[in-house]
C-alpha positions as CSV (number, residue, x, y, z in Angstrom):
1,X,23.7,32.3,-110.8
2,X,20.7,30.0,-109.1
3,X,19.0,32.4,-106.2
4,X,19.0,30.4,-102.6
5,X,16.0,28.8,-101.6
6,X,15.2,31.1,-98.5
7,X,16.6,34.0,-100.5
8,X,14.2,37.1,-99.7
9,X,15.4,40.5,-100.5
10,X,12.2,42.2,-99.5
11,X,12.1,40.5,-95.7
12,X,8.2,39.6,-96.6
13,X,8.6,36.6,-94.5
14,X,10.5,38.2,-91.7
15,X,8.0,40.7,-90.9
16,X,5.3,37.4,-91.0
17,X,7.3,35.3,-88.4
18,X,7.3,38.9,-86.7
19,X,4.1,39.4,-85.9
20,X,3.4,35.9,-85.0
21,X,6.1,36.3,-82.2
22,X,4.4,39.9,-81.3
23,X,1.2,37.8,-81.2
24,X,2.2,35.2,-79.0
25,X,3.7,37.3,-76.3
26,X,0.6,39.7,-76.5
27,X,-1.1,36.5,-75.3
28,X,1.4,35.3,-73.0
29,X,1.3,38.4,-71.0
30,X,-2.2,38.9,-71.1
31,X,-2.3,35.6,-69.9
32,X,0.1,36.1,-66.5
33,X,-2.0,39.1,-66.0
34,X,-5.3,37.4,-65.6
35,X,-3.4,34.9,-63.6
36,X,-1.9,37.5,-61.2
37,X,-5.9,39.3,-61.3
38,X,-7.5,36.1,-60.6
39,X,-4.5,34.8,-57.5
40,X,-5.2,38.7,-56.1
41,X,-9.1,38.3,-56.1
42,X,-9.3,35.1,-54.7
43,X,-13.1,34.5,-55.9
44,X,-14.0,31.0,-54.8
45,X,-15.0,28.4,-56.5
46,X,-18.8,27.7,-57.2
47,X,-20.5,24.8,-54.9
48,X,-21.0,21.5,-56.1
49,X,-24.6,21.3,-56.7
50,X,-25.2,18.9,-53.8
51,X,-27.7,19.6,-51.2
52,X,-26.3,20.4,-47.9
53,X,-29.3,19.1,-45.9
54,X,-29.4,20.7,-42.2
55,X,-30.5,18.0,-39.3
56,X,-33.1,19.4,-37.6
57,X,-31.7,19.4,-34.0
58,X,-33.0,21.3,-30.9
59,X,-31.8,22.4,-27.4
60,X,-33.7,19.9,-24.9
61,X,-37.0,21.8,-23.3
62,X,-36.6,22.1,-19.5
63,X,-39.0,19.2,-18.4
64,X,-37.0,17.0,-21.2
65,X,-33.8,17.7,-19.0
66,X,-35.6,16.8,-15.5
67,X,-36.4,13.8,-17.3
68,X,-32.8,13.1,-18.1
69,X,-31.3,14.2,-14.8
70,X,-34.0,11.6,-13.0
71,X,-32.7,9.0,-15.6
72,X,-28.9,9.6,-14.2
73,X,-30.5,9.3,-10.5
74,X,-32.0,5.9,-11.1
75,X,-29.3,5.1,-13.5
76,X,-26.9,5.7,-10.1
77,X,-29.2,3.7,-7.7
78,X,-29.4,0.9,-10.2
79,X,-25.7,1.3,-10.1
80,X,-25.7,1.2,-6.2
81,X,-28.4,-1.3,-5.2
82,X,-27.0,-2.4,-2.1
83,X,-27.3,1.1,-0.6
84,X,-31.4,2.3,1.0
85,X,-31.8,5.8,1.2
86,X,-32.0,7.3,4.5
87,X,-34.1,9.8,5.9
88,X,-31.7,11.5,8.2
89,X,-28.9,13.8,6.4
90,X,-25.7,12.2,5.7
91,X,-23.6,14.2,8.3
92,X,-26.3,13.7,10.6
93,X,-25.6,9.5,10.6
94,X,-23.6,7.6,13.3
95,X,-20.4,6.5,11.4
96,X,-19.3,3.2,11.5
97,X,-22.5,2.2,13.1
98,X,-25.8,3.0,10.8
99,X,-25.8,3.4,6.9
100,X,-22.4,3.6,5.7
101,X,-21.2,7.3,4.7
102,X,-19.0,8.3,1.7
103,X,-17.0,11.0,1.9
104,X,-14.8,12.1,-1.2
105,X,-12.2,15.4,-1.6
106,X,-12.6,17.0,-4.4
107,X,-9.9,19.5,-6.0
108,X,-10.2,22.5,-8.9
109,X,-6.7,21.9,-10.7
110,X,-8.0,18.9,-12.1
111,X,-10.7,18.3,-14.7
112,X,-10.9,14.9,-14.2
113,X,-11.9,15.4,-10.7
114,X,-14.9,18.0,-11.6
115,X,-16.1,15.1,-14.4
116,X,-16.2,12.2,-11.7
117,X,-18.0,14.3,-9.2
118,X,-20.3,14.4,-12.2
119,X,-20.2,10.8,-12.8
120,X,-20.6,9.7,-9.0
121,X,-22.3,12.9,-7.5
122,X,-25.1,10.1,-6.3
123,X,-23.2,8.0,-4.5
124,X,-21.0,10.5,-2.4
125,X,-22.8,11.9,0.7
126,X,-20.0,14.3,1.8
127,X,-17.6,16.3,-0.5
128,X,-14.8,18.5,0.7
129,X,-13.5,20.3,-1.6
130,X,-10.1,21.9,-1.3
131,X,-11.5,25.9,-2.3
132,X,-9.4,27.3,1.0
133,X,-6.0,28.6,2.4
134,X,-4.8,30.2,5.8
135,X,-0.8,31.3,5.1
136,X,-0.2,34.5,6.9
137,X,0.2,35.2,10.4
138,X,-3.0,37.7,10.3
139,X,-5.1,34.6,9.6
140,X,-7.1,36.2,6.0
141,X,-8.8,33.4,4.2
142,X,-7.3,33.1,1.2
143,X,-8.1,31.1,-2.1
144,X,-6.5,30.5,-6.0
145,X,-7.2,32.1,-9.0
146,X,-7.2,29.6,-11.5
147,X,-6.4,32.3,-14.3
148,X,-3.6,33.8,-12.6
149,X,-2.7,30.7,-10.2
150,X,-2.2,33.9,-7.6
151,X,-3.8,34.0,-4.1
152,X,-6.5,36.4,-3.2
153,X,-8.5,37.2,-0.3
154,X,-11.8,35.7,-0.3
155,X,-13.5,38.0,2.5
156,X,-13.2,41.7,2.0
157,X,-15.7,43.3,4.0
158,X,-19.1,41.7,3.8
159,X,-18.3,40.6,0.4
160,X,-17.4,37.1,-0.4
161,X,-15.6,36.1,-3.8
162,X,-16.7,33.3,-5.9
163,X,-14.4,30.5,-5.8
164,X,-15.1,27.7,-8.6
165,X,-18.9,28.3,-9.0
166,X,-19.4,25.3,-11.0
167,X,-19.4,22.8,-8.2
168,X,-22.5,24.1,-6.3
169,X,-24.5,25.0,-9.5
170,X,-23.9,21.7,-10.3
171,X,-25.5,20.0,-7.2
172,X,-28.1,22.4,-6.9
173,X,-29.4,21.6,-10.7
174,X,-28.5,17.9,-9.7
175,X,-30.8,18.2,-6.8
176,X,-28.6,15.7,-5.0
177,X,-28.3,15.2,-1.2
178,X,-24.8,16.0,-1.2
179,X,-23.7,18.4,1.7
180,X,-20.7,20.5,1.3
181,X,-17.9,21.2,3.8
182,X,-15.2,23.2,2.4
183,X,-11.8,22.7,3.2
184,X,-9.2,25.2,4.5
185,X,-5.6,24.5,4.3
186,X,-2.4,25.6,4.8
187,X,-0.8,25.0,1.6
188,X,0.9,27.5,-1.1
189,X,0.8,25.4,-4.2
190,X,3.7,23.9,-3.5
191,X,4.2,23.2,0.3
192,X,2.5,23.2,3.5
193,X,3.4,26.6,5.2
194,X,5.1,25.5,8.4
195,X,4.7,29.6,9.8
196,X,0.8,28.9,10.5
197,X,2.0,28.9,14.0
198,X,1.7,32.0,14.3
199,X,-1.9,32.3,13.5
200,X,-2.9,29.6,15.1
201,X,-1.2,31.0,18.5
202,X,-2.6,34.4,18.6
203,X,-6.6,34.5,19.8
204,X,-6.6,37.7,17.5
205,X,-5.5,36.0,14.1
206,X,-7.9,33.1,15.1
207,X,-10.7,35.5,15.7
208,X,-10.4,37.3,12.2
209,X,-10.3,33.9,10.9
210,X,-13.5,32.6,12.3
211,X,-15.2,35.5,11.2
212,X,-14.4,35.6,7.7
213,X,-15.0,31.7,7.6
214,X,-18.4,32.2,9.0
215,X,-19.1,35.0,6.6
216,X,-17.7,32.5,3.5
217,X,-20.2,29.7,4.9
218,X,-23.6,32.1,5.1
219,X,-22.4,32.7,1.0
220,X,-24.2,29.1,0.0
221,X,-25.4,26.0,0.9
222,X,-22.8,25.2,3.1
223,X,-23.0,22.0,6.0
224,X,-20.3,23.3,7.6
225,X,-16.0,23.1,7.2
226,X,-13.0,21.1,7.0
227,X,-9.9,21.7,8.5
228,X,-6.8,20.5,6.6
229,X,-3.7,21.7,8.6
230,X,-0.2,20.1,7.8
231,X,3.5,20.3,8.8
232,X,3.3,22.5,11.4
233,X,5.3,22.7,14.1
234,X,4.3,20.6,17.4
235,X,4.5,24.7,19.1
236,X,1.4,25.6,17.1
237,X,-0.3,22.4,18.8
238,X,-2.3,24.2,21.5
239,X,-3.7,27.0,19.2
240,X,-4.8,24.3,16.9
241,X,-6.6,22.4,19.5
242,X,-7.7,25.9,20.6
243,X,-8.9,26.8,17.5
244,X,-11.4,23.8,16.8
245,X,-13.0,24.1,19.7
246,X,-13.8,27.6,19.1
247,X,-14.7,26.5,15.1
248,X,-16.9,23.5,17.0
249,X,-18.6,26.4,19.2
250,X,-19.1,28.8,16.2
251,X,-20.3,25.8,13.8
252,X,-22.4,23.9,16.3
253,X,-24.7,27.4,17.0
254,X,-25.5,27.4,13.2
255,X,-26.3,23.9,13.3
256,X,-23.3,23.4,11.1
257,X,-20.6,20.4,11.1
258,X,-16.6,20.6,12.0
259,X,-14.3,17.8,10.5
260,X,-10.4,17.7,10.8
261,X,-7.6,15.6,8.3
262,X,-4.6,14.3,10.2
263,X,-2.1,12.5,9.2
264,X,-2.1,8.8,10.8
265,X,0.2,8.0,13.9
266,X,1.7,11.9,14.3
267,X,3.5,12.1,17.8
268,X,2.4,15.7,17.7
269,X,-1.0,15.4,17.3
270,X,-3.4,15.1,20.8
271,X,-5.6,12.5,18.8
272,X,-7.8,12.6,21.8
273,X,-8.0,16.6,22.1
274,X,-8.9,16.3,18.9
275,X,-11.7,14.2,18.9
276,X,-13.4,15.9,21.5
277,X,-13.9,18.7,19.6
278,X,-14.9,18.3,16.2
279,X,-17.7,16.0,14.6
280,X,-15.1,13.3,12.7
281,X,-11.7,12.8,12.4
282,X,-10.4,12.3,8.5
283,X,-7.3,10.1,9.0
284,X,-4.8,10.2,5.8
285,X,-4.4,6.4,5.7
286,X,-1.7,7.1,3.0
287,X,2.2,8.5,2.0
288,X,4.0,5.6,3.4
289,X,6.1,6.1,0.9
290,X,6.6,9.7,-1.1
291,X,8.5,11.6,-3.3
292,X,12.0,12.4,-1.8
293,X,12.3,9.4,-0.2
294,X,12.8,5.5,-1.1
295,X,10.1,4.3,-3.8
296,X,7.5,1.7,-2.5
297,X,3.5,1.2,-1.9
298,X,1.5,4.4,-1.2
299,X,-0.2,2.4,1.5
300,X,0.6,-1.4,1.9
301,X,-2.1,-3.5,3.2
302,X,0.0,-4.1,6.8
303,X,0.5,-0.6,7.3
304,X,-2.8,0.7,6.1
305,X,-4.7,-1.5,9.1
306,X,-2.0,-0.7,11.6
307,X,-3.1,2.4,11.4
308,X,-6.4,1.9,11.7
309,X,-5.7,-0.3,15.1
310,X,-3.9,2.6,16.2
311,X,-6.7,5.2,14.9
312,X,-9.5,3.5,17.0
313,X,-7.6,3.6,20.3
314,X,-7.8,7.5,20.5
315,X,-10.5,8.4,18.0
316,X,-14.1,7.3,18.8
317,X,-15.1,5.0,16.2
318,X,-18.0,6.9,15.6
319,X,-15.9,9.6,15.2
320,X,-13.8,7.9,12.9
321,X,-13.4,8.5,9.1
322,X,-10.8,6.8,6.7
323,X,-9.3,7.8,3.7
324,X,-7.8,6.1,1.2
325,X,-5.3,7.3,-1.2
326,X,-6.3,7.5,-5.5
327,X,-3.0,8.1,-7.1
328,X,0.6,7.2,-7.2
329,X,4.2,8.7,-6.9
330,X,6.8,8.1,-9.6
331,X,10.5,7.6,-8.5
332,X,13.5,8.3,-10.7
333,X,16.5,6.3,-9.9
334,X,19.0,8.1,-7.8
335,X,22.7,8.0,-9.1
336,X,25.3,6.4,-7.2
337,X,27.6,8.7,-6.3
338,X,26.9,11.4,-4.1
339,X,28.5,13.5,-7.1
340,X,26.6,13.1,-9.4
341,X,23.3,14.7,-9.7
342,X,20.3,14.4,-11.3
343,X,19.6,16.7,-14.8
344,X,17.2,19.5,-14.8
345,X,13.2,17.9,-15.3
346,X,14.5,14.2,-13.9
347,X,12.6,14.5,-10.3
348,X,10.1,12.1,-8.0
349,X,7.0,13.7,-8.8
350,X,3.4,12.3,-8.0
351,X,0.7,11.2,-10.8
352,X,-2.9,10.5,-10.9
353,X,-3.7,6.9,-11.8
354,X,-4.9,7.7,-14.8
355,X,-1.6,9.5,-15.5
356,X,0.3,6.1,-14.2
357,X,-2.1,3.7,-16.9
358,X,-1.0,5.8,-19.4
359,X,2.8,5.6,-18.9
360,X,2.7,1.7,-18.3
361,X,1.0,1.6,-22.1
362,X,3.9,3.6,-23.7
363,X,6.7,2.1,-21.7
364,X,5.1,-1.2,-23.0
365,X,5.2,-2.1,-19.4
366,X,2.8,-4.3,-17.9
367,X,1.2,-3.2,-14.2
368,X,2.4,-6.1,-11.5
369,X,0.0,-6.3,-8.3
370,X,2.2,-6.9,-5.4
371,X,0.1,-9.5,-3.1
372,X,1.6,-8.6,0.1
373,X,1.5,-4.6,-0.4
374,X,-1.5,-5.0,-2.4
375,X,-0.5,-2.6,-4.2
376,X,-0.2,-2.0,-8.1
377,X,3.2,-0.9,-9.3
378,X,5.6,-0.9,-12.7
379,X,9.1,0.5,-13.5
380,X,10.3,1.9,-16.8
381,X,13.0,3.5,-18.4
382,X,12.8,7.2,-19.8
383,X,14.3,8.6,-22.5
384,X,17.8,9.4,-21.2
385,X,17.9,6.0,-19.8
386,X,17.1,6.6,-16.4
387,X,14.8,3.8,-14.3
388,X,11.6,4.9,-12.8
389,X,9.6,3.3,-10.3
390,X,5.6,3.6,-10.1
């Protein structure tokens, strides 16, 4: 009988093919083992043999950043040619009759405010910033913390609390003529706290307040205050009256300044009471329209100079400041029926122009400049389909 071709009776070849398999999972287990090892040990790779060449930069000395602070100041006055320096401090000036003063409110919420005080610090003379608030009937100065967004008392004692300590270390390395007046205001975060009445009718909540102001204003390089009281009841009337003339009385013995903010063409404001007491009158030549109400110009060009006509027959002109409003409201579409109600985050809220640019570019929706009004303004519609007017 012929023997098969892959006949073997030993199992020679068997045990060959054997160890070749025994071989080749040796290796592929010593193989996932230095992989596991290597993943474990995470040993970087080597560097490419390039050359990381380090630029040899350096902080600027101290007479390098004079020069470049004096290049901003001529930079500015290049920027501002039509305006001669004066020798008399701005607050000191006539207004509306000698040099022309600027005046600009600055706020701590918003960054963009802080970099164009840096941009224009040369060309403002007066900055109030809004650092202050009176909201309790025991009249404590009060001010945000912008880590916590909760109040605190600025005077305890002798001891004042910082309150956004950028702003003065920037003037004073700026070595502008800026002067500061601070402004105190009745306002929560949210709303103008009507129940200031109460302080401002009791000589004893007045008197705490004057003091703590006058502490707060001794702290730094303070010109004097700003008083910023809004929506108040007309009751609290003659302690407001009563208490800038005891602020003008305080402020004037220092050799310090008094300004007021009112709102233009307010039946309960003595314009003329007013006037007599403090060194110049803010009007707020703005909020002809606002949120809440029916969407149009924040200060059309008919209204804005009837005020002023108004402003001028009550307020000495050289008394007389104006402000003009830098930002706009936007109006959501109300629904028809009184039934229906707007959903949760659909609201009129108010932007900041640059706020109102960007929404015009990504509604695709160009600006319109209303030539009555004079006023900008665009409409778009939002993601649930509701129309908004800007």
């Amino acid at each position: 009988m012929a023997k098969q071709v892959f006949y073997d009776p030993l199992q020679a070849r068997w045990r060959r093919i054997r160890r070749v398999f025994d071989a080749a999972a040796l290796a592929f287990s010593l193989l996932v083992i230095f992989f596991i090892y290597s993943a474990l040990r995470s040993e970087p790779l080597p560097d490419l043999s390039w050359l990381s060449e380090k630029k040899p930069y350096h902080a600027l000395k101290e007479n390098e950043k004079a020069k470049a602070r004096e290049k901003r100041r001529l930079a500015t006055l290049a920027r501002a040619g039509h305006r001669h320096p004066s020798r008399k401090a701005p607050s000191q000036l006539t207004l509306n009759s000698e040099q022309g003063v600027r005046a600009a409110f600055y706020v701590s919420w918003d960054a963009a405010s802080f970099s164009s005080l840096r941009e224009y610090a040369r060309q403002i003379d007066l900055l109030f910033p809004t650092w202050l608030q009176v909201l309790s009937p025991d009249g404590r100065l009060q001010a945000v913390d912008p880590e916590t967004n909760a109040m605190f008392d600025v005077v305890q004692w002798q001891t004042v609390h910082t309150i956004d300590a950028k702003v003065m270390q920037f003037l004073k390395a700026e070595n502008t003529d800026m002067e500061v007046f601070p402004v105190v205001q009745n306002f929560d975060g949210t709303d103008f706290v009507p129940g200031i009445s109460n302080f401002l009718n009791n000589p004893e909540a007045r008197a705490r307040f004057r003091r703590e102001i006058g502490i707060y204003l001794a702290s730094d390089r303070y010109r004097g205050l700003m008083v910023d009281f809004e929506s108040f009841p007309k009751k609290g009337q003659p302690g407001y009256v009563a208490l800038l003339n005891e602020l003008s009385s305080d402020l004037h013995a220092k050799g310090m300044k008094l300004y007021v903010s009112v709102q233009v063409r307010n039946e309960d404001f003595d314009y003329k009471a007013i006037s007599s007491a403090v060194d110049g009158v803010v009007i707020m030549n703005y909020d002809e329209h606002f949120p809440g109400g029916t969407p149009g110009p924040v200060a059309s060009q008919e209204w804005f100079l009837a005020n002023l006509e108004s402003a001028v027959k009550e307020i000495p002109k050289e008394k007389l400041i104006c402000a003009i409003g830098n930002y706009g409201y936007d109006w959501v579409e109300k629904p028809k029926s009184k039934k229906d109600k707007l959903p949760p985050g659909e609201a009129d809220k108010s932007v900041s122009v640059q706020e109102a640019w960007i929404g015009s570019r990504d509604s695709e929706e160009d600006v319109d400049f209303d030539g009555d009004a004079l006023n900008p303004h665009f409409s778009y519609r939002d993601d649930d389909n509701f129309r908004h007017d800007v």
